[in-house]
N, C-alpha and C positions, 0 to 999 in steps of 0.2 A: 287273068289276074296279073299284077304288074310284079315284075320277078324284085325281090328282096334284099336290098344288100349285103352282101355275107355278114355284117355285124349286127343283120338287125334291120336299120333303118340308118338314114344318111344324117353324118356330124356334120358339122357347122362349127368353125372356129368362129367364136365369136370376140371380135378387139375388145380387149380392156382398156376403158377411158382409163386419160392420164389423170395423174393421181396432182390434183393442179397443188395440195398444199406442200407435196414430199415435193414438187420440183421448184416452189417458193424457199422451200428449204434450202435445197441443193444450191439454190443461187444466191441465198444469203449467204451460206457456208464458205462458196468459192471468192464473191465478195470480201469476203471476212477475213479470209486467208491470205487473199490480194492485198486487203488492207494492211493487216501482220506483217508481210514479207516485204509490204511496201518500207512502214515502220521501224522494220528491224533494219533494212538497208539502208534507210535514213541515218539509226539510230547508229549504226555501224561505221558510217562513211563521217558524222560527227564525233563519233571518238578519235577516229583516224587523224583527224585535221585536229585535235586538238591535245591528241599523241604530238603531232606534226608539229604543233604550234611550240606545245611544253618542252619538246626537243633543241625546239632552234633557241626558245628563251634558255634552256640552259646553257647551250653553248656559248651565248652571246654571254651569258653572267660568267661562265669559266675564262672565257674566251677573256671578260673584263676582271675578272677576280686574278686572273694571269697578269693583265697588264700592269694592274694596283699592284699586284706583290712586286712586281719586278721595281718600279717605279719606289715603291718604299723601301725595297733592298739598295737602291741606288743612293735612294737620299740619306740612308744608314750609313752605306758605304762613307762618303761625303763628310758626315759629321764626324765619322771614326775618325776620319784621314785629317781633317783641320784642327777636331781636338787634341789628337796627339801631337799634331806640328807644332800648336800655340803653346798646348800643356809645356813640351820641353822647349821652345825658345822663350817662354815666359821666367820659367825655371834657372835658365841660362842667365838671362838677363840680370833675375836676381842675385843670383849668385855675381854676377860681376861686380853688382850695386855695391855689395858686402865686400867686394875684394875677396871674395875667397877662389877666384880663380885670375888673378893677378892684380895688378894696383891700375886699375880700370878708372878711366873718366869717362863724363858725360858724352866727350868727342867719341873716345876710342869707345866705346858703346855703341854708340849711332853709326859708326865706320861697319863693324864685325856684323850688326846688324842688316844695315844696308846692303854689304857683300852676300852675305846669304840670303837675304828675300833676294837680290839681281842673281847671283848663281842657282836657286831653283826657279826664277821665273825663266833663266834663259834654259835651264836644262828640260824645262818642264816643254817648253815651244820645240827643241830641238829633236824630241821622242814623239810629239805628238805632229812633226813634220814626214818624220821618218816612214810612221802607222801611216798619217793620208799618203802618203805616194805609194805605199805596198797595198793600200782599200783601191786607189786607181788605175792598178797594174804596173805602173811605172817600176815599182821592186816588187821581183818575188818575196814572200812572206818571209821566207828562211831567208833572203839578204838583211831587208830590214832587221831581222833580230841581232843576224853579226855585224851590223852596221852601228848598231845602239848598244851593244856589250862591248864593242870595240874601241870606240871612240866616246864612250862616257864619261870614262876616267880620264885619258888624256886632256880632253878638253875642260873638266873640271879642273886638272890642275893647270892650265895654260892659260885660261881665261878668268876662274872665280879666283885658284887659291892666291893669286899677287895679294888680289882685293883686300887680304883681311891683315888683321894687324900682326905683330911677331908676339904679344902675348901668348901667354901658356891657355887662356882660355880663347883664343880665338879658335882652336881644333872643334870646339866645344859649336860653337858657330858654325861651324865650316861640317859638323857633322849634320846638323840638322837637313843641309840636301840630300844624302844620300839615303839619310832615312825615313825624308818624305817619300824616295820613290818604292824602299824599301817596304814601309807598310802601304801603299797603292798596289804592288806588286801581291802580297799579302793578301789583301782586301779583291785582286780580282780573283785571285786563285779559288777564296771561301763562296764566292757569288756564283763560280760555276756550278759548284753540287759535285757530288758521287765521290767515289774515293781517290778519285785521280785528281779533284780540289786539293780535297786531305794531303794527299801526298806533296800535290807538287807549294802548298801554303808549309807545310813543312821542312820543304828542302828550304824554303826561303827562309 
């Protein structure tokens, strides 16, 4: 007799067919996922670029909303500075018209006038000569400045004040340059900003 296997009788592992619809699954699912991950990296790398995009557009609108304020502080600056010129040599003038700042004529009007529009046109070129040669190195900055406090006033009086008449209102004339440069001086101090504007539009 044929001897027995100790369990019996002899096992037989028998293979389990693949299970064909769980691995249709499996490959739709990993698919699926693919698809997702593809999606999301998509969806992801599109926000970024238009993070990216929203970014530079802001800058560029700050970047321009900086330039416009600058640009309309300047043209403020500008109309402060002319209005007040005109306000008081208009005011001047009248008052001449009236005689109530001496016994002024048509000539001696046009005289005190003419002197002071030529003494701030010449003082106005003679500071803004000063500034271009300390922008091109020619002067240290701190020359320039004692170059322009120091020789301001001499030369206003050696060159505008002959110009004007001996009238008690030609002063009145002759002030109007120094208080064009006065409120320009004024007007940059406020454009800078912070308290050191403050201060130094105050010392002025």
């Amino acid at each position: 007799s044929r001897e027995k296997h100790p369990f019996g009788q002899h096992h037989r592992h028998k293979v389990q067919p693949l299970d064909i619809t769980s691995s249709t699954q499996l490959s739709n699912f990993i698919k699926s996922k693919k698809s997702s991950s593809s999606t999301s990296l998509h969806a992801t790398r599109s926000n970024d670029n238009n993070d990216d995009h929203l970014s530079s557009k802001s800058l560029r609108r700050s970047g321009s909303s900086t330039s416009t304020s600058t640009d309309v502080d300047s043209d403020n600056s500008r109309a402060t500075l002319l209005g007040t010129f005109a306000s008081f040599f208009v005011s001047t003038v009248v008052l001449a018209k009236l005689d109530l700042i001496g016994p002024y004529t048509n000539e001696l009007i046009a005289r005190d006038t003419g002197a002071a529009l030529l003494s701030t046109i010449l003082a106005l070129i003679f500071v803004k000569t000063v500034t271009a040669l300390a922008a091109k190195g020619v002067l240290q900055p701190r020359d320039s400045r004692k170059i322009i406090h120091t020789l301001s006033a001499p030369l206003f009086m050696l060159v505008g004040w002959p110009l004007f008449t001996n009238l008690w209102g030609a002063r009145l004339f002759a002030a109007s340059v120094p208080l064009l440069q006065a409120v320009r001086l004024w007007l940059a101090a406020m454009n800078r900003g912070g308290e050191e504007s403050s201060e130094l539009a105050g010392a002025i």
